[in-house]
N, C-alpha and C positions, 0 to 999 in steps of 0.2 A: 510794486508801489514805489514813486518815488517823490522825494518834497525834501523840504532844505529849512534846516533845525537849527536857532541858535540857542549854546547853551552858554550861560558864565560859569558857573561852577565844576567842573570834571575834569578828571585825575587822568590823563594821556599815558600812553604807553609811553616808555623810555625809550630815546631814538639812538641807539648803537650803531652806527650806518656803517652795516659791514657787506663782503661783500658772499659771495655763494650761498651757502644756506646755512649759515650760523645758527647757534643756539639764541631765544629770544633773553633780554635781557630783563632784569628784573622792574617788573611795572603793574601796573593797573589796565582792563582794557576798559575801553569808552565807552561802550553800553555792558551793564551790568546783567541786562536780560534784553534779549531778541524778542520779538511779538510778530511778526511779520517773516516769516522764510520764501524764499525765488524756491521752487521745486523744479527739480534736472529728475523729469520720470524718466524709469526704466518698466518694462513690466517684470512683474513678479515670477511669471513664467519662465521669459527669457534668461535672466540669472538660474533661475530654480535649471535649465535646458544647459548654462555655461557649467555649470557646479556636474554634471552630470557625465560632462563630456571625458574620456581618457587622453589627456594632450600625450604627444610623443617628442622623439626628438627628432629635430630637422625644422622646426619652428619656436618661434621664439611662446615661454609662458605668459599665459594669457591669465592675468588673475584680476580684471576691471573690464566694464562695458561703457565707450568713450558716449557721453551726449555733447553733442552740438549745439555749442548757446548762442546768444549773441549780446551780452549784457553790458554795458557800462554807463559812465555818472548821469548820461540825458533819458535812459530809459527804466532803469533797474536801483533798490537799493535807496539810500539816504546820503543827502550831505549834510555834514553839520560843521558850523563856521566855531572857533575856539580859537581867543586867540590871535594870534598870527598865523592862523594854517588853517586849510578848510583842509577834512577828512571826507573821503567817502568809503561808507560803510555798506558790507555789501553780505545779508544772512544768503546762504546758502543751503538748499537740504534736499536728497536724492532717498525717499522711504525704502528702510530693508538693507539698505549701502550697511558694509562691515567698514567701512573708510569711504573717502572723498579727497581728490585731488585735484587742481586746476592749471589749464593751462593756462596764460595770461597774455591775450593779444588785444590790443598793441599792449605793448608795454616800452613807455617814450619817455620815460621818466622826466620832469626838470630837476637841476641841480637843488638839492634839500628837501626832495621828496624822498618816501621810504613807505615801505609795504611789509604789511603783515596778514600771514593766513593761520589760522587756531582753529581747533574745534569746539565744540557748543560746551565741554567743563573744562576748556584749558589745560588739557594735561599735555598738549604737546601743542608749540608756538613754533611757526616756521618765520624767519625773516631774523633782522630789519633789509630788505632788500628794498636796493638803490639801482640807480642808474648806472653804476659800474658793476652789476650784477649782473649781467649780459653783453658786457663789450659794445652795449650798440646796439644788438640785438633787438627785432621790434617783437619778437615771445619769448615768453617766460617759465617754461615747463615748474610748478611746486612741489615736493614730496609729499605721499599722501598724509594725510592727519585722519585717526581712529572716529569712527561713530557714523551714521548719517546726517549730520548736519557739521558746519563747517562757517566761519566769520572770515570777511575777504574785509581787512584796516586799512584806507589807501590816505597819507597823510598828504598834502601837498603847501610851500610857501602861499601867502597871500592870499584873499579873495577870492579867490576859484579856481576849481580845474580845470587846468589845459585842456582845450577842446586835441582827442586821440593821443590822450596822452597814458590811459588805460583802460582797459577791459577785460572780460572773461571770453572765451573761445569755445572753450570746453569743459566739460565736469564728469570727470570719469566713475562712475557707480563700481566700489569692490564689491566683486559677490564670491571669491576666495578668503578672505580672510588676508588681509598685509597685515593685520595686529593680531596680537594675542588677546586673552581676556581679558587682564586690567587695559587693556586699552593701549598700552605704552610698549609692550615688546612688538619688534617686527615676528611676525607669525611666523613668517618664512624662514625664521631659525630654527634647526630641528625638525623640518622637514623631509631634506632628502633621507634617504633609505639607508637601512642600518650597516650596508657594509662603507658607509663613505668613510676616509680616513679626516680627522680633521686636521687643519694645517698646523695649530700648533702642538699637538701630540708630537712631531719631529722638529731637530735641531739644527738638521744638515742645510749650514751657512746656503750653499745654493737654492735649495726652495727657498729661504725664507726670503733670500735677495729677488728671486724671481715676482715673488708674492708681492711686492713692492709697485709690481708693472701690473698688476692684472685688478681691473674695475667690473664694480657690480652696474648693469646698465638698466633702469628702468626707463621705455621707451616709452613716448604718447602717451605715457601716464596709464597706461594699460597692458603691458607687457616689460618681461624681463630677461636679462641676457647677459651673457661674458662679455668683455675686452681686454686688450692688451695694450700698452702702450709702448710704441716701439721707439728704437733710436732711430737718428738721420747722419749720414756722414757729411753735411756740412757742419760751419761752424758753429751757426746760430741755432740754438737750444726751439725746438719744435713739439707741442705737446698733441701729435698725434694718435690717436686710437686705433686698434684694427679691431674688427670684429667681424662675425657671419654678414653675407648680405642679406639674409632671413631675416637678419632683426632689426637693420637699418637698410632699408630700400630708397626712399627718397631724401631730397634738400631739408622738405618738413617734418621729417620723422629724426634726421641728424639735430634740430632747431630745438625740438622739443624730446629731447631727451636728457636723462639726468646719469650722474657718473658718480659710482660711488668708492670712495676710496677703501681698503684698507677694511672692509669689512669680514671682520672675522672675530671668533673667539679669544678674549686675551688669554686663556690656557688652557690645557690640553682638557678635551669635551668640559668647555667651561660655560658660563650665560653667552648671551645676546648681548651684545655692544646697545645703548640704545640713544648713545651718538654718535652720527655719521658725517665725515667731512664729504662733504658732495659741493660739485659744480654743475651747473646747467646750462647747456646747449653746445652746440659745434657746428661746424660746416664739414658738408659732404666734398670732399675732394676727388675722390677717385672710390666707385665701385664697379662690380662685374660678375653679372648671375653664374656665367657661366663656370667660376672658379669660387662662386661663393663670398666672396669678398667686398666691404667698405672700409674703405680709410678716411676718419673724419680728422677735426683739427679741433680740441676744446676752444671753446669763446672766451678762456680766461686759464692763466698758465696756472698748475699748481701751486699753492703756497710751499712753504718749507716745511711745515709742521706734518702736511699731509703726506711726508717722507718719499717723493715720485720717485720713480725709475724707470729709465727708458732701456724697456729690455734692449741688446744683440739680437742678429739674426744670422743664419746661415742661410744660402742659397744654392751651395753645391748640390750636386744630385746625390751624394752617397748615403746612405740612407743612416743616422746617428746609430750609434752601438745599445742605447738605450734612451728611454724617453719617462719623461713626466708632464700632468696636466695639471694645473689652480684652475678652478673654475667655482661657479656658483649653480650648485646642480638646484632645479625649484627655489632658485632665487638665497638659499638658505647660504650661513658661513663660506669662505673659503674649505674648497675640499682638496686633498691632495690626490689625485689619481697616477700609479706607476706601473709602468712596464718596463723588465729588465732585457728586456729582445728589442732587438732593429724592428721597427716597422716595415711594411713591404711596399711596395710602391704601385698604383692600380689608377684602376678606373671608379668613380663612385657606381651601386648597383642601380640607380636609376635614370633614367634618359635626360638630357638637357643639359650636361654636365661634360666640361670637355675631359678626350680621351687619356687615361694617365696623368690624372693631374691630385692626386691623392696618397697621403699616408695611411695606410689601414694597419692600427695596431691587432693583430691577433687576438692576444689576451691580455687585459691587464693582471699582474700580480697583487693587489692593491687598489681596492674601492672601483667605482666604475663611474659614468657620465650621465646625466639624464637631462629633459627637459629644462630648458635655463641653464643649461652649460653651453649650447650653442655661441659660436664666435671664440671660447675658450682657446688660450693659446697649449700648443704641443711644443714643449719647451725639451732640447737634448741633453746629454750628456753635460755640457757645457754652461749648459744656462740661456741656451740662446733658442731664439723662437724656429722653429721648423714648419709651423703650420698652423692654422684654425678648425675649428670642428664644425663640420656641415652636419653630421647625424652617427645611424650606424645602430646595431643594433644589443649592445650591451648593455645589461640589468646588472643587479646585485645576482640572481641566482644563474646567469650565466654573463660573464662581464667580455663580452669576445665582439668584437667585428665592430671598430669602430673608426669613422673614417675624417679624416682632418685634411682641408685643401691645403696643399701646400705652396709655401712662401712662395720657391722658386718658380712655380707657373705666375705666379701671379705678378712676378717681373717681367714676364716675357710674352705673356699672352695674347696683348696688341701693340701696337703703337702708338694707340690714342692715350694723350696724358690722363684722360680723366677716367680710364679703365684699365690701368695697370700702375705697378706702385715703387718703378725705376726713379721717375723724374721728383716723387717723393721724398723715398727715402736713399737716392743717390743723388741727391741733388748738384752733388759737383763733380760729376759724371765719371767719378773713378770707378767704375768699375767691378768695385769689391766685392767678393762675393762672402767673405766673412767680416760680422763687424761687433766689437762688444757695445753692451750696453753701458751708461754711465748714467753715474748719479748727478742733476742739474745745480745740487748746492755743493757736490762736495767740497768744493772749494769754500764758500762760507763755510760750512761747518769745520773744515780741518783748522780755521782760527778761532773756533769758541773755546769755549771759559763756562766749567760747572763753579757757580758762585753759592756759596750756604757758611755755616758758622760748627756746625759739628765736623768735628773731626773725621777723616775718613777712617781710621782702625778704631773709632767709638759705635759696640755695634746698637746703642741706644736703647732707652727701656722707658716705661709709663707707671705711675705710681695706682694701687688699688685699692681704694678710700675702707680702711677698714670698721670707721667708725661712719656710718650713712652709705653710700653708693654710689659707684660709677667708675671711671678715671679719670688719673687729672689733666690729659691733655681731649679727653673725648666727653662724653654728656655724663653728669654725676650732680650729685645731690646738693650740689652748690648752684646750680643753677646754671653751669659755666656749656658752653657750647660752640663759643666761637675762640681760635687763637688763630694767632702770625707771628711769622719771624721777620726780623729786619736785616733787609741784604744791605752792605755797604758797599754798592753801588757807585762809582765814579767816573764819569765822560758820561756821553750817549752810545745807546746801545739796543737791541734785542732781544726781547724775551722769547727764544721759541717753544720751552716746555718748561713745567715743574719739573722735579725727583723727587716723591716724599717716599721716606725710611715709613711704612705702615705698619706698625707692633701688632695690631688687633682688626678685624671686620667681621661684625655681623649685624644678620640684621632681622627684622620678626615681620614685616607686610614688605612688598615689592615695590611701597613706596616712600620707603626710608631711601634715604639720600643724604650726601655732600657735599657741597656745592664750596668750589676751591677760587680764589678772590687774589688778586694784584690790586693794592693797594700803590696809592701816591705818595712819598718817604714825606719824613717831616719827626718830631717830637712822638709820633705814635702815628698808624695807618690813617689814613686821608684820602682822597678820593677814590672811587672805585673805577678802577683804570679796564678790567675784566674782570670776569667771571664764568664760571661752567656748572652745571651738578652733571653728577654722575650716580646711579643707583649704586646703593651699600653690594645690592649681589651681582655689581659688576666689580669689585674691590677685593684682593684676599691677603689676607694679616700674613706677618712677616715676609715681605717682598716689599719691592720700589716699584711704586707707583707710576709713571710716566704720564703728567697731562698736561693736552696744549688747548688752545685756546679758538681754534678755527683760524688763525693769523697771527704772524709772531707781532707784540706787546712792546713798541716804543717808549722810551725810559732816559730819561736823561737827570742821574741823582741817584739817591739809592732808594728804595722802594721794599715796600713790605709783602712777602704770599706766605698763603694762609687758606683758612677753611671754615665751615659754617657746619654741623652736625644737625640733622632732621629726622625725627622719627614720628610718624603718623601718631602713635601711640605712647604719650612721652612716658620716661622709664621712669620707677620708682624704686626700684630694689636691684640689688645687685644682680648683672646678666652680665653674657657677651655680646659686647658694643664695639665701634670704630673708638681708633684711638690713632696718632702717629707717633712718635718714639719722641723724646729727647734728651739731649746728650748727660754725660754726666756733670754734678755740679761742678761750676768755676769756681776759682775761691773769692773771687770777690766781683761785689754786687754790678761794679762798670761793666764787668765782660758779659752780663746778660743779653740775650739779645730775642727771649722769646715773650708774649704778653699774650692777653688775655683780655676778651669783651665781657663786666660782671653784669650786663644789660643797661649798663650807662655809659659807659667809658671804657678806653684800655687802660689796660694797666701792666705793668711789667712782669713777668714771673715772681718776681722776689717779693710781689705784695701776692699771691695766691694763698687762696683763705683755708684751705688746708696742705697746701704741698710748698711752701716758699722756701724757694731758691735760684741761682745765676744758673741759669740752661741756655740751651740752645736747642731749638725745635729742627728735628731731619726734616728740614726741606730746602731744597734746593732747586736754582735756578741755570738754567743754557741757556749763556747769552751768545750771541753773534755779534760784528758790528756791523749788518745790515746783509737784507735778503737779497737784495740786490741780485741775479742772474750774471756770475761773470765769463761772458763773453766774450771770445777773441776779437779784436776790433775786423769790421769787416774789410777785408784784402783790396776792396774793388773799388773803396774809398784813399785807395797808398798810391804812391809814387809807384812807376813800374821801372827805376833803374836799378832793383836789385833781381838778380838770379838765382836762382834755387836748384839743384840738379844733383843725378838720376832723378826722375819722380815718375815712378816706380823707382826706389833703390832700395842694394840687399845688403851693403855693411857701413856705408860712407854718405853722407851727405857732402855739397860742395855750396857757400853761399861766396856771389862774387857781386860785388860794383865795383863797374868798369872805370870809372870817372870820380865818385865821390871818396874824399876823403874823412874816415871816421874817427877819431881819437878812440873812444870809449864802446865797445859795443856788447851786450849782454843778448845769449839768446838761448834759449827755456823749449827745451820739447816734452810737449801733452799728450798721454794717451787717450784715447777716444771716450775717456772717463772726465778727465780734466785732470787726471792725478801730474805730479811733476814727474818726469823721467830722465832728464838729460836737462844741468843746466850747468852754463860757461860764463866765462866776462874774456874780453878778448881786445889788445891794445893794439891800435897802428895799425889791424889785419887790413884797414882795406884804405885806396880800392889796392884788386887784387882778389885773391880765391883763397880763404877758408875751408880748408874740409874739417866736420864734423863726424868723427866716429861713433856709429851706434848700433854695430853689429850686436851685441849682447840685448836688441829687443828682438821682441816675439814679433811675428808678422801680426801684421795689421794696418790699421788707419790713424794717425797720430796728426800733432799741428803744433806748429812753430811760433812761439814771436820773438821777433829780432829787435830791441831798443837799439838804434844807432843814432846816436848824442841826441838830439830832443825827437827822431822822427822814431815811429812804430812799423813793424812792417808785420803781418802773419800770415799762415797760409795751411795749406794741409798738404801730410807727408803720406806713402807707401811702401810701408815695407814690407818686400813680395817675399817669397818663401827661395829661400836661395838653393833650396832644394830643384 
């Protein structure tokens, strides 16, 4: 059914126009109750026939059955005008679905439009997605939301919607279970088999740095898979993926697929995370059945917050002395898989697969790989990627025989760019056959600023109401539930995460929750600049906290962060509750700097109605001064009178112009990380030859920039193994 509704009175979702798949922000939706549902059948059978099937590996997990729609504002759904914005509202319902997911094509946004997809009680809001949520992109792959039925919010400026400016595509029917049973946990934690190790049970710096590069891939909205994201030795920062060709085959299966970061347990066999930073979609650039392999390119660079890394790789043939795998076996947490033996070098056991082009680990010592670990990277000794997983036949009760295509074929295998992954990830044709990975912010981050008011050797404490209940920074019988602290804040800047010092967490239903808040500075908190919740039993008492936002949080002034405490069943008597810590008393009342919502107003600590005193609340802010990607300017846009030489060299660099004279010249060499490693200032040297001594680096790929009086020059170095 469709037809077009004016209403004057209704309460709009809140437009947060972010961009990937953020959390929804706090609002109202526009119909209170759906009466009308689009039904996406599947038969009952057909699921009852999926749910039955034993998947393996060597294919990607199959946990939805895609239907084929064709829905948008001229034939499906309602519009209704509010306002200055027509919406169109689009019920959705697939009978028997454990979840519903949509792909969204086209999707053409105009500037000030924004989308939302929810399920039929709201318990999990996917959006506000904008037009900078695909780069351009004309689909829109969405994560699924729990239930069978599912609300598509499509807000748009003005009078009507752009004719193809959105629709639906597709509507994928879960008949696995993506959710648990309140609805809100992904199921798919806790799934795989009880020998996996989980990743944060281990400390060892290198996994967890590796862990940083490897993405959960939910493909067509119907399948699930590993990725990697790898480095490139040029200059310019490249958010490529590798993964199996099994689980991305074509252009359209790259478009509509979703990337998920960082997904794992915050401690060792700990819950389900049940927010996930994810982006959606990419371009296929380079794949090849015959080695197993696609290389796509995301449609939108990671933020900062989503911590990226783009792994190293090696491409020699020598086989690493030992290996480790991250992967997402059934979709579930990161798993750690190790083997303390070289792998051997082979052929895959099945036909269609070029000759010797694989790692086969024997055994692993340590957990094993299943279904939805395919594409997973085989990372060495080192940290650095050796290969992807095609299949192989290790379980838990026998973990042996498992086979990963490796890198170096897949440099060399053809000629053709769009089937081998040289002209990708060597794109300035050195050569390399070792290369590390690097972190794309290090460089912002090596100038932030943790910004808070307690002292660092204050290890902080919470007071416990002994006459009535609760605490006095957490819910207690005063009624109190919300506080913040105030940062003093000065310039412009970046917020990329909290720190809060957490004294206490528990919780009694799975859907108690905190929901943590950036406030606008002023006399007491002022607009609500962000916000997040997060479930109490993903939270544990005495640890720091770390929460970001889906995007770092612009700020210019000082600004207040804080928390909101929710319990389904509000307390009455003394329990174990959330609380965060804070400092001890100041002696006097100016140096306060924490306060308190008594459900009308804030107010400063020093007026709390049974705990008053000058504190400071643990929480704390990382700021940046912007996310900025810094990038070496690119070489191809400079003057070419300057020289650079050996390149390949093994102890000395030599930089010469011929002709120009430079007073002042300053030149700074990067490791393939962006770390500094070598830096000079150098008077009158030119023109004329400079050598640079930099025998004391390790071989590798590095990069140079030359300041000479106002010109820039950069470029990329090799240093060969002088052996």
């Amino acid at each position: 059914m469709k037809g077009r509704i004016r209403i004057t009175s209704l309460c709009l979702l809140a437009s947060a126009l972010l961009s990937g798949q953020p959390e929804f922000p706090v609002g109202t939706p526009l119909f209170p109750e759906m009466l009308i549902w689009h039904e996406a059948a599947v038969d009952p059978l057909h699921a009852e026939a999926m749910r039955s099937v034993e998947q393996v590996k060597g294919q990607p997990w199959r946990f939805a059955i895609p239907v084929e729609v064709a829905w948008d504002p001229s034939n499906s759904g309602y519009t209704v005008a509010y306002g200055n914005e027509t919406v169109w509202v689009l019920p959705v319902s697939s009978k028997g679905a454990l979840s519903l997911n949509l792909i969204l094509s086209p999707f053409n946004l105009p500037a000030g439009a924004y989308v939302y997809v929810y399920d039929d009680e709201r318990r999990i809001v996917r959006g506000a997605f904008t037009r900078e949520s695909t780069s351009g992109r004309v689909s829109m792959p969405v994560m699924p939301v729990p239930g069978e039925r599912l609300v598509l919010e499509c807000h748009f400026p003005g009078s009507s919607v752009p004719e193809n400016s959105i629709g639906v595509s597709q509507v994928a029917h879960d008949f696995a279970g993506f959710f648990g049973p309140d609805g809100i946990k992904d199921l798919y934690y806790g799934r795989s088999d009880d020998c996996e190790a989980d990743l944060n049970c281990s400390s060892n710096p290198n996994y967890m740095t590796a862990s940083r590069s490897v993405v959960r891939l939910l493909v067509d909205g119907s399948e699930l898979c590993t990725g990697v994201m790898v480095n490139n030795t040029g200059s310019e920062y490249k958010a490529y993926v590798l993964t199996a060709n099994h689980c991305i085959e074509t252009p359209d299966q790259a478009v509509n697929t979703i990337f998920v970061f960082n997904y794992k347990s915050p401690w060792c066999d700990g819950p389900d995370m049940s927010y996930m930073n994810a982006l959606a979609g990419s371009v296929l650039q380079a794949e090849n059945p015959d080695i197993d392999f696609s290389l796509v390119e995301l449609n939108q660079f990671p933020s900062m917050v989503y911590r990226p890394y783009f792994a190293g790789w090696d491409i020699t043939t020598t086989p690493p002395s030992n290996t480790f795998a991250i992967h997402h076996p059934e979709g579930d947490v990161m798993k750690l898989t190790i083997d303390d033996n070289p792998p051997i070098s082979t052929s895959y056991p099945v036909t269609g697969f070029v000759s010797m082009g694989f790692w086969r680990v024997l055994r692993w010592e340590r957990g094993t790989t299943e279904p939805g670990s395919s594409g997973g990277p085989l990372f060495d000794q080192n940290g650095r990627v050796r290969g992807t997983l095609t299949g192989g036949g290790a379980t838990c009760a026998d973990p042996s025989n498992d086979y990963f295509a490796k890198l170096s074929r897949m440099f060399t295998i053809t000629s053709v760019a769009s089937t081998h992954l040289r002209p990708w990830l060597d794109p300035a044709g050195t050569g390399a056959t070792v290369v590390s990975g690097r972190d794309p912010y290090s460089y912002n981050l090596s100038r932030s600023d943790t910004l808070g008011n307690m002292p660092a050797d204050d290890p902080g404490s919470t007071d416990t109401y002994s006459s009535g209940w609760g605490l006095s920074t957490g819910n207690n019988s005063d009624g109190l539930i919300r506080y913040a602290e105030y940062i003093p804040f000065t310039g412009s800047g970046e917020i990329a995460w909290l720190r809060l010092s957490i004294s206490a967490s528990a919780f009694l239903s799975t859907a108690d929750s905190v929901r943590f808040y950036i406030w606008g500075g002023g006399a007491q908190p002022g607009v609500v600049l962000a916000s997040k919740r997060m479930k109490l039993n993903e939270i544990k008492g005495g640890t720091i906290l770390e929460v970001d936002f889906g995007r770092t949080i612009q700020v210019t002034g000082p600004f207040y962060a804080g928390y909101s405490v929710f319990y389904r069943t509000p307390l009455n008597q003394q329990q174990p509750q959330f609380a965060v810590a804070h400092s001890a008393p100041w002696s006097t009342s100016a140096q306060n700097t924490a306060f308190f919502n008594d459900g009308s107003t804030w107010k400063p600590f020093t007026l709390h109605p049974s705990f008053p005193m000058s504190v400071s609340l643990g929480v704390k802010a990382v700021m940046v001064e912007n996310s900025v990607l810094n990038n070496l300017p690119d070489p191809g846009l400079e003057g070419t009178d300057l020289e650079v030489f050996p390149n390949p060299f093994s102890t000395s660099v030599y930089f010469r112009f011929r002709e120009r004279a430079v007073e002042i010249a300053f030149i700074t060499i990067y490791d393939n990380a962006g770390r500094v490693v070598s830096a000079g200032e150098y008077r009158n040297a030119f023109p004329g030859l400079l050598p640079v001594e930099l025998a004391g680096l390790a071989p590798g790929i590095y990069h140079y920039g030359l300041q000479a009086d106002s010109l820039f020059y950069s470029g990329t170095l090799i240093k060969a193994d002088s052996r």
